[in-house]
N, CA, C and O atoms as a Tinker XYZ file with bonds, in Angstrom:
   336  protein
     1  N     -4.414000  -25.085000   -8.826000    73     2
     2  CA    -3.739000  -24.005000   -9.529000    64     1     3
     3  C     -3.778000  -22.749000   -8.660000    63     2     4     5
     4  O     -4.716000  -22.534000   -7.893000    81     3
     5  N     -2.690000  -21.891000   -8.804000    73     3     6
     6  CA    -2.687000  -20.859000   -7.888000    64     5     7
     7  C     -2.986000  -19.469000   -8.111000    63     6     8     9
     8  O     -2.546000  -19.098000   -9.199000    81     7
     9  N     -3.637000  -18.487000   -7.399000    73     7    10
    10  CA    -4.658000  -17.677000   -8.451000    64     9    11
    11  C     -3.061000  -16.734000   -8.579000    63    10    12    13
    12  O     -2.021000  -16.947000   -7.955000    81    11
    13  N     -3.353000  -15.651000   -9.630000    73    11    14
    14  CA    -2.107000  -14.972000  -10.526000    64    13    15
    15  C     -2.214000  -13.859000   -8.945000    63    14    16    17
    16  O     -3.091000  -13.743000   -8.090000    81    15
    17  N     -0.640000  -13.088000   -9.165000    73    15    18
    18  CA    -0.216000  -12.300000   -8.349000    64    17    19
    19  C     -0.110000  -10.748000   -9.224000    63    18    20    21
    20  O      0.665000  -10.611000  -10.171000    81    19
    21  N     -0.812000   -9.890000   -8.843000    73    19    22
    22  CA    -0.913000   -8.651000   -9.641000    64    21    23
    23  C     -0.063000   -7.531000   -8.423000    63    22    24    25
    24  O     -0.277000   -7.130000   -7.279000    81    23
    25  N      1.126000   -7.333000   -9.631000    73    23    26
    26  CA     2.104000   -6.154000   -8.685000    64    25    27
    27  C      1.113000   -4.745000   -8.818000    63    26    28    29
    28  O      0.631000   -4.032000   -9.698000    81    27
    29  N      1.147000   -4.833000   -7.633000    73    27    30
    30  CA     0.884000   -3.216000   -7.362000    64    29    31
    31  C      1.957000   -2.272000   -7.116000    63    30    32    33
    32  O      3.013000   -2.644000   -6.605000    81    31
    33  N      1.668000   -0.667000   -7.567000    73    31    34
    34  CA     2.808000    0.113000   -7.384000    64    33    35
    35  C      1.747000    1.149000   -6.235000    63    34    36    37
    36  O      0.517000    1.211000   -6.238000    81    35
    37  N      2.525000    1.731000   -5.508000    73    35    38
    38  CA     1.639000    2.876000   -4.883000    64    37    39
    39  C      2.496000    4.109000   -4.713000    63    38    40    41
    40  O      3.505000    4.302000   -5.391000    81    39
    41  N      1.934000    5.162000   -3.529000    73    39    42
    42  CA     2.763000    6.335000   -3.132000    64    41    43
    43  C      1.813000    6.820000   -1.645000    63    42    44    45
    44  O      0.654000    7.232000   -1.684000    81    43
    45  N      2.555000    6.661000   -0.529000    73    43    46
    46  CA     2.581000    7.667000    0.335000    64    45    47
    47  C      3.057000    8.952000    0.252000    63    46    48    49
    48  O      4.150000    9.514000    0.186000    81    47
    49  N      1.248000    9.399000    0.288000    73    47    50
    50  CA     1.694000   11.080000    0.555000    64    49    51
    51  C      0.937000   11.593000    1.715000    63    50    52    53
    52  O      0.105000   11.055000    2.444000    81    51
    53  N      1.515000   12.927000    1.686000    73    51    54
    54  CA     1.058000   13.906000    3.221000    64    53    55
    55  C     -0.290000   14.499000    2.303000    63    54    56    57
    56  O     -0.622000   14.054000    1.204000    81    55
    57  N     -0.999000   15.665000    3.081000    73    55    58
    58  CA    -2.061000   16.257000    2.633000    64    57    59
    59  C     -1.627000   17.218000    1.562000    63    58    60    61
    60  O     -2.534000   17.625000    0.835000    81    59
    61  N     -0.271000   17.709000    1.300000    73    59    62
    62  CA     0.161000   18.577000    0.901000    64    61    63
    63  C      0.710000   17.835000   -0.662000    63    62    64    65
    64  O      1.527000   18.381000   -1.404000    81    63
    65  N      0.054000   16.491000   -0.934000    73    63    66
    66  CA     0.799000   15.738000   -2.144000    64    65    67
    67  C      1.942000   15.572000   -2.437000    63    66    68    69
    68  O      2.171000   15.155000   -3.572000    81    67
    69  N      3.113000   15.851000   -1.480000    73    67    70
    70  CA     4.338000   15.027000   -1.309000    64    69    71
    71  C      4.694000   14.119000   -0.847000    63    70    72    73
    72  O      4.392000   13.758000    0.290000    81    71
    73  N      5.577000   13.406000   -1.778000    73    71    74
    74  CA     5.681000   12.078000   -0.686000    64    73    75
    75  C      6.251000   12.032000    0.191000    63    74    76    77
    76  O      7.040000   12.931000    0.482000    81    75
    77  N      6.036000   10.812000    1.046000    73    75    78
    78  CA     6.574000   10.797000    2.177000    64    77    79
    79  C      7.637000    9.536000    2.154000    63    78    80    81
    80  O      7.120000    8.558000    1.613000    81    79
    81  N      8.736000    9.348000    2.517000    73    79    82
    82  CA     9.757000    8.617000    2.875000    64    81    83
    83  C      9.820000    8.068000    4.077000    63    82    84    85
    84  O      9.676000    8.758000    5.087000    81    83
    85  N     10.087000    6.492000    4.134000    73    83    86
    86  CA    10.010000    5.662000    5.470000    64    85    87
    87  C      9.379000    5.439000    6.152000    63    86    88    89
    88  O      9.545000    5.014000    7.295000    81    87
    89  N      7.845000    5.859000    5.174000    73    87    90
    90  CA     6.780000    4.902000    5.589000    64    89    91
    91  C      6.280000    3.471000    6.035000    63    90    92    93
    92  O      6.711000    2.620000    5.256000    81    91
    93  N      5.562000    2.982000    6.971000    73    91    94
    94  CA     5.646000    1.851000    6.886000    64    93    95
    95  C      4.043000    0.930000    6.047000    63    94    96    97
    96  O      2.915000    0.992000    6.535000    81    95
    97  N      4.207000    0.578000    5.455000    73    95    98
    98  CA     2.614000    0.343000    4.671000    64    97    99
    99  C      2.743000   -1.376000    4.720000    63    98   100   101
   100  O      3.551000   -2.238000    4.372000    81    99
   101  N      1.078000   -1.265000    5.547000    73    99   102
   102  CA     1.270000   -3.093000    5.432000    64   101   103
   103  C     -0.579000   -3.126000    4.615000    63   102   104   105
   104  O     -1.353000   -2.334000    4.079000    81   103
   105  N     -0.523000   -4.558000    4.985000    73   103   106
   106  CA    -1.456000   -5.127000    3.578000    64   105   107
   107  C     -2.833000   -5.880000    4.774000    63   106   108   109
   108  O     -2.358000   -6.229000    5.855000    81   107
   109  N     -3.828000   -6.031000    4.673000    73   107   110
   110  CA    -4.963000   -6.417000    5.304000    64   109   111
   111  C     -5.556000   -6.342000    4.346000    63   110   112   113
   112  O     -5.849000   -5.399000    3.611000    81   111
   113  N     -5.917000   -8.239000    4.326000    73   111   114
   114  CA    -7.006000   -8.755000    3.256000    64   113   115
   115  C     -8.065000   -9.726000    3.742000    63   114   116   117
   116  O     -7.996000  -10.656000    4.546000    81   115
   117  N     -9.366000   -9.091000    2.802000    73   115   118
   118  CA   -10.031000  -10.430000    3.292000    64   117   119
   119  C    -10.162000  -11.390000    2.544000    63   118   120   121
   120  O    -11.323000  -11.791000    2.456000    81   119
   121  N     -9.230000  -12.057000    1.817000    73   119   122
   122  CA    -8.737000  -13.516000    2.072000    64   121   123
   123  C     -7.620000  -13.757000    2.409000    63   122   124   125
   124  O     -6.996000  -12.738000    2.705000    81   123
   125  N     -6.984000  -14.821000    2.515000    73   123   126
   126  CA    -6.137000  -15.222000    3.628000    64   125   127
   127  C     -4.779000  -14.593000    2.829000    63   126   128   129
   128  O     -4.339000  -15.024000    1.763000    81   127
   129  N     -4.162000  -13.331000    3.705000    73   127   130
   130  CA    -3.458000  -12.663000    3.011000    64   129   131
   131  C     -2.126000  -13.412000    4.241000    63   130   132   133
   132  O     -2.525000  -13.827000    5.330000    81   131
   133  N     -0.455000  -13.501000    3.840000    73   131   134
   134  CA     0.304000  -14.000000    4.459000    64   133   135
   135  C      0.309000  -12.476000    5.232000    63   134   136   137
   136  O     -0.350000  -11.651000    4.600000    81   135
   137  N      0.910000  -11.969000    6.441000    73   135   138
   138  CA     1.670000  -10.878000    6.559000    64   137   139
   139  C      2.621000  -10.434000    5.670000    63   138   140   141
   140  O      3.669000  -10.999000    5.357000    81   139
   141  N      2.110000   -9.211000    5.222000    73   139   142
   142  CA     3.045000   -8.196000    4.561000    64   141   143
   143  C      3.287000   -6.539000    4.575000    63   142   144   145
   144  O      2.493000   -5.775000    4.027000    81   143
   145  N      4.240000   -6.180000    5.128000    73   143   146
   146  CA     4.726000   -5.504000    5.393000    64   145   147
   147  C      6.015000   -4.598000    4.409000    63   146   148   149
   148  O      6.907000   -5.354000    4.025000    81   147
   149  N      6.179000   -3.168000    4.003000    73   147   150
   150  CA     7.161000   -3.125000    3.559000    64   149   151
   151  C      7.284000   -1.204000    4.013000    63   150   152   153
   152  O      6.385000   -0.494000    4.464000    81   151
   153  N      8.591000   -0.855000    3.710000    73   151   154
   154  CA     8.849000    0.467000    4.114000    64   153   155
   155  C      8.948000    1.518000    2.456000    63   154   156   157
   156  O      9.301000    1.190000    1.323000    81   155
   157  N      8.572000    2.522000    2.891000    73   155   158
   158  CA     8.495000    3.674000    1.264000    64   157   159
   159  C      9.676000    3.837000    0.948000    63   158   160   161
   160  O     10.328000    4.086000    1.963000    81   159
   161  N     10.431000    3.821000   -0.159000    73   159   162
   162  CA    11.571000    4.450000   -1.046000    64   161   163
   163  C     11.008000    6.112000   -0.207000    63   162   164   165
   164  O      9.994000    6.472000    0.390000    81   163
   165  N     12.574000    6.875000   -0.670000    73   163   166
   166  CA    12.448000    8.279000   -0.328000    64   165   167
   167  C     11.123000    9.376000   -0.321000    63   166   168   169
   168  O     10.639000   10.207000    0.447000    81   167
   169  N     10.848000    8.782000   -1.782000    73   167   170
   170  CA     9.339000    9.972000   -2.595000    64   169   171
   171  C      8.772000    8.776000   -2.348000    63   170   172   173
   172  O      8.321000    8.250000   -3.365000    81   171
   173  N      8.582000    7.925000   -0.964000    73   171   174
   174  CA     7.203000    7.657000   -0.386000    64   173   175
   175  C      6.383000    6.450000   -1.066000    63   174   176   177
   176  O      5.258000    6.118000   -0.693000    81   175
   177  N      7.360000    5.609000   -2.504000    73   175   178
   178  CA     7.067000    4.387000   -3.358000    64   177   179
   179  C      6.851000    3.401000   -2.984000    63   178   180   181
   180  O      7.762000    2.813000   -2.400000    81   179
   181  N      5.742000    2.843000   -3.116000    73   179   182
   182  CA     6.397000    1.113000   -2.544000    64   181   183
   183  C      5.893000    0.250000   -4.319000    63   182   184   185
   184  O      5.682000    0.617000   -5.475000    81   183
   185  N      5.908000   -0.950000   -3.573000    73   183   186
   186  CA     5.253000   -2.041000   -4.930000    64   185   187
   187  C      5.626000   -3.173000   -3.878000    63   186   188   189
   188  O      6.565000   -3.351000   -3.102000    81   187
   189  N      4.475000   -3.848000   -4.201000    73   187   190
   190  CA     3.861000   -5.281000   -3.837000    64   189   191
   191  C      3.025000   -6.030000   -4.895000    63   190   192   193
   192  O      2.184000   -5.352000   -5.485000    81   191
   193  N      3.153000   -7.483000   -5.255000    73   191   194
   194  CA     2.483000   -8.370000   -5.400000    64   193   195
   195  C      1.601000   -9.123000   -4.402000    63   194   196   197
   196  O      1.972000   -9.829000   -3.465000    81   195
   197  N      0.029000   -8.749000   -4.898000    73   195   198
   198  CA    -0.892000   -9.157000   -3.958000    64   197   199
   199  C     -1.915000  -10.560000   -4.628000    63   198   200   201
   200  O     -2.063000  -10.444000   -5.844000    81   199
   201  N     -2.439000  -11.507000   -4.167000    73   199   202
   202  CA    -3.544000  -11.773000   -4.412000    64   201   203
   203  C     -4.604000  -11.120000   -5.108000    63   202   204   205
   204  O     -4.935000   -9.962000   -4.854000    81   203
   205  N     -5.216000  -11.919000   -6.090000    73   203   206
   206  CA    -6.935000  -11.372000   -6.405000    64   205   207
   207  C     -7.477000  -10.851000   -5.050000    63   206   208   209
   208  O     -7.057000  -11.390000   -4.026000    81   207
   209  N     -8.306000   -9.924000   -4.973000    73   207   210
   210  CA    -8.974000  -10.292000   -3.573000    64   209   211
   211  C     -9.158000   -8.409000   -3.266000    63   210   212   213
   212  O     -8.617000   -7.455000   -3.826000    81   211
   213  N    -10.027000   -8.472000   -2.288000    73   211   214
   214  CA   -10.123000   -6.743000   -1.512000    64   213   215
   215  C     -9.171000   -7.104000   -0.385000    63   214   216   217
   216  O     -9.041000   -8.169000    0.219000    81   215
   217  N     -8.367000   -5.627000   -0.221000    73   215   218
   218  CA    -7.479000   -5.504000    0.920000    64   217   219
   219  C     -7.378000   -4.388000    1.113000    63   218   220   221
   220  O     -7.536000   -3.648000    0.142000    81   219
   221  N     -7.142000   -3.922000    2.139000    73   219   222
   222  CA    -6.709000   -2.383000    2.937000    64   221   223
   223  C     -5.093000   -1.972000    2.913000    63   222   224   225
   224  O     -4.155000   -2.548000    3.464000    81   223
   225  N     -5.096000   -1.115000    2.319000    73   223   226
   226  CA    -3.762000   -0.624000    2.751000    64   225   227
   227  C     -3.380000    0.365000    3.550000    63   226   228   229
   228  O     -3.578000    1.551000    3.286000    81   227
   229  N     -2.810000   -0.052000    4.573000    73   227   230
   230  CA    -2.577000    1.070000    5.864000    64   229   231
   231  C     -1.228000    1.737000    5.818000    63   230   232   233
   232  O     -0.321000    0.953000    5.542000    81   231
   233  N     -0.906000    2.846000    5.996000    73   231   234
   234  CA     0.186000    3.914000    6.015000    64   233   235
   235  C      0.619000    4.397000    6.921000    63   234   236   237
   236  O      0.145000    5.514000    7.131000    81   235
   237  N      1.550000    3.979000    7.804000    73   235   238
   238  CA     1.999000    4.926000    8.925000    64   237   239
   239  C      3.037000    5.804000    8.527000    63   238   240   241
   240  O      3.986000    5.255000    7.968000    81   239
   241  N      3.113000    7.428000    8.724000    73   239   242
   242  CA     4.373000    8.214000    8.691000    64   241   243
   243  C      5.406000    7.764000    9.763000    63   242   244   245
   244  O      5.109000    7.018000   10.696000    81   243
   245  N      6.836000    8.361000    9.516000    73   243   246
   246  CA     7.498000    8.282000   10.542000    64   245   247
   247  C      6.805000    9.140000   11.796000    63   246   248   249
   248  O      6.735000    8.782000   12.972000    81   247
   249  N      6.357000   10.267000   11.251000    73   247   250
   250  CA     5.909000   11.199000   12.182000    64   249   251
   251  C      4.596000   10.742000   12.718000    63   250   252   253
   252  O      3.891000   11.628000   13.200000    81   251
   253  N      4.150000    9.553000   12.723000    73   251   254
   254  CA     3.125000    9.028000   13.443000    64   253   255
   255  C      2.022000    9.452000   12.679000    63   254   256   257
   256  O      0.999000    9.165000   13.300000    81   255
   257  N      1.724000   10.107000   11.413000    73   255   258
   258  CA     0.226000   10.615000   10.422000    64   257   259
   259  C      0.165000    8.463000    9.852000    63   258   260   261
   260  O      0.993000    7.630000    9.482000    81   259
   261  N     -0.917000    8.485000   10.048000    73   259   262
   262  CA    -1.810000    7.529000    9.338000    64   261   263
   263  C     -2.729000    7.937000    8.317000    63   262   264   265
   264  O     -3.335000    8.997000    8.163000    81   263
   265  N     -2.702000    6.582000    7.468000    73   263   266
   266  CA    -3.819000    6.969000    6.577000    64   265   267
   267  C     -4.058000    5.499000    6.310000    63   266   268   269
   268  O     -3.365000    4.603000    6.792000    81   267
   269  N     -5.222000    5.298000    5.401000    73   267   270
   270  CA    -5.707000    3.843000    4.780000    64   269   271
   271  C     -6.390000    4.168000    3.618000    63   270   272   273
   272  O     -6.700000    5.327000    3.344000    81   271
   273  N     -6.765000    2.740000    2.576000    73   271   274
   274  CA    -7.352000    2.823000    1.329000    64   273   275
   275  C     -7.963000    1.607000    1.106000    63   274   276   277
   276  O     -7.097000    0.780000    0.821000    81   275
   277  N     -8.944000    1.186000    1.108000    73   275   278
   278  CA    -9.613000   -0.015000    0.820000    64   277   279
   279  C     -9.168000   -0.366000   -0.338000    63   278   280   281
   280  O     -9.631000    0.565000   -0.998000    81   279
   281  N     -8.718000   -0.894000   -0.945000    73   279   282
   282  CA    -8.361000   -1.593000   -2.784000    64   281   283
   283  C     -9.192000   -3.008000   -3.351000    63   282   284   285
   284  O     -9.758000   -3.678000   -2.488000    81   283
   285  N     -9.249000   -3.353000   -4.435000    73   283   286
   286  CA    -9.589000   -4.357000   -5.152000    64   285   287
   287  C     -8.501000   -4.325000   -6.194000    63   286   288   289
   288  O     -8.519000   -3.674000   -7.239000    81   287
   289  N     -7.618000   -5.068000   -5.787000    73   287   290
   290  CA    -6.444000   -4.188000   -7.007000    64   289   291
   291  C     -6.719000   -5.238000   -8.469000    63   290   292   293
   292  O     -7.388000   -6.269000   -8.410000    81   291
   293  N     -6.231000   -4.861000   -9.405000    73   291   294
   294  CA    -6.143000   -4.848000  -10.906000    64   293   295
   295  C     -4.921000   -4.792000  -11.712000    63   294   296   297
   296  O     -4.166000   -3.901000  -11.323000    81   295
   297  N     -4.593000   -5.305000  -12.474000    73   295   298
   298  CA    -3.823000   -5.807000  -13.286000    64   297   299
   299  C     -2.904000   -3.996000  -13.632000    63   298   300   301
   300  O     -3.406000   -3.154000  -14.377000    81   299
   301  N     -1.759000   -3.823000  -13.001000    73   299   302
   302  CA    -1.437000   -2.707000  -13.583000    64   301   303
   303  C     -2.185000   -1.489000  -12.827000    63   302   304   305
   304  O     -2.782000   -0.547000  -13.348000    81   303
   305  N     -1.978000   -1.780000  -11.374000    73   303   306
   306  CA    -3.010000   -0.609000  -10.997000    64   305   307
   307  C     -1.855000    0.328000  -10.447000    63   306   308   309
   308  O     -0.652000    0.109000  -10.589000    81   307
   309  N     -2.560000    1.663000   -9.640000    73   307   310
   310  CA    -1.589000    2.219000   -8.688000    64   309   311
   311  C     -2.071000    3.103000   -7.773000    63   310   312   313
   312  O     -2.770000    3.990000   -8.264000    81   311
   313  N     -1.938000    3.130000   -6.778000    73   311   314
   314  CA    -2.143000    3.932000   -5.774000    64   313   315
   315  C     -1.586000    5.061000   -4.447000    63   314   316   317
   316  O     -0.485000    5.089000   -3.897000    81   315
   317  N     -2.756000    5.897000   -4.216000    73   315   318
   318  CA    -2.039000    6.417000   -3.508000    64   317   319
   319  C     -2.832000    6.655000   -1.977000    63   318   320   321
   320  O     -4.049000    6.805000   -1.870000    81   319
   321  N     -1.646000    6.653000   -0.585000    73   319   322
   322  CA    -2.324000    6.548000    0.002000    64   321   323
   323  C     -2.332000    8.144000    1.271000    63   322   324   325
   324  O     -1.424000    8.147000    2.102000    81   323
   325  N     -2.875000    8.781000    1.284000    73   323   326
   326  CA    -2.857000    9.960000    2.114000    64   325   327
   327  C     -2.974000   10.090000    3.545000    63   326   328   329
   328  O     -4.076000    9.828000    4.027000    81   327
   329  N     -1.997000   10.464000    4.348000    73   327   330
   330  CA    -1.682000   10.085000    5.444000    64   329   331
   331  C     -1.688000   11.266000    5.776000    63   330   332   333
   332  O     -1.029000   12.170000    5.264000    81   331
   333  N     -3.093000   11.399000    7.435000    73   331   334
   334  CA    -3.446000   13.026000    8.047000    64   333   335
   335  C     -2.987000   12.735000    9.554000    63   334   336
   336  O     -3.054000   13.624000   10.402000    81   335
């Protein structure tokens, strides 16, 4: 049986709590996560279905600002990730 897939919603933002647009945010898990990759809606949105499991979510700006967030995500969660 295959474990359930919990959509996550998030938001790239700058330090200044706006979002950021055309971000690129990918997914690093430690369990065997496929590659995933996806780019921010305008105000900086994404959403993914992930595995049970802890994973990192990494944020690159267009303008080259990074950021990351360790997660355990949850049924209905959301996040945000701040990129300096």
């Amino acid at each position: 049986m295959n474990e359930p897939d919990l959509l996550i919603k998030g938001q790239v933002v700058g330090e200044d709590g706006h979002g950021i647009g055309q971000a690129l945010v990918t997914v690093e898990g430690s369990v065997n996560f496929p590659e995933i990759a996806m780019i921010t809606d305008d105000a900086g949105n994404f959403s993914v279905r992930l595995p049970l499991g802890d994973c990192t979510l990494q944020a690159s700006a267009p303008d080259k600002r990074h950021g990351s967030l360790k997660i355990c995500p949850r049924s209905g969660a959301s996040f945000r990730i701040i990129v300096r």
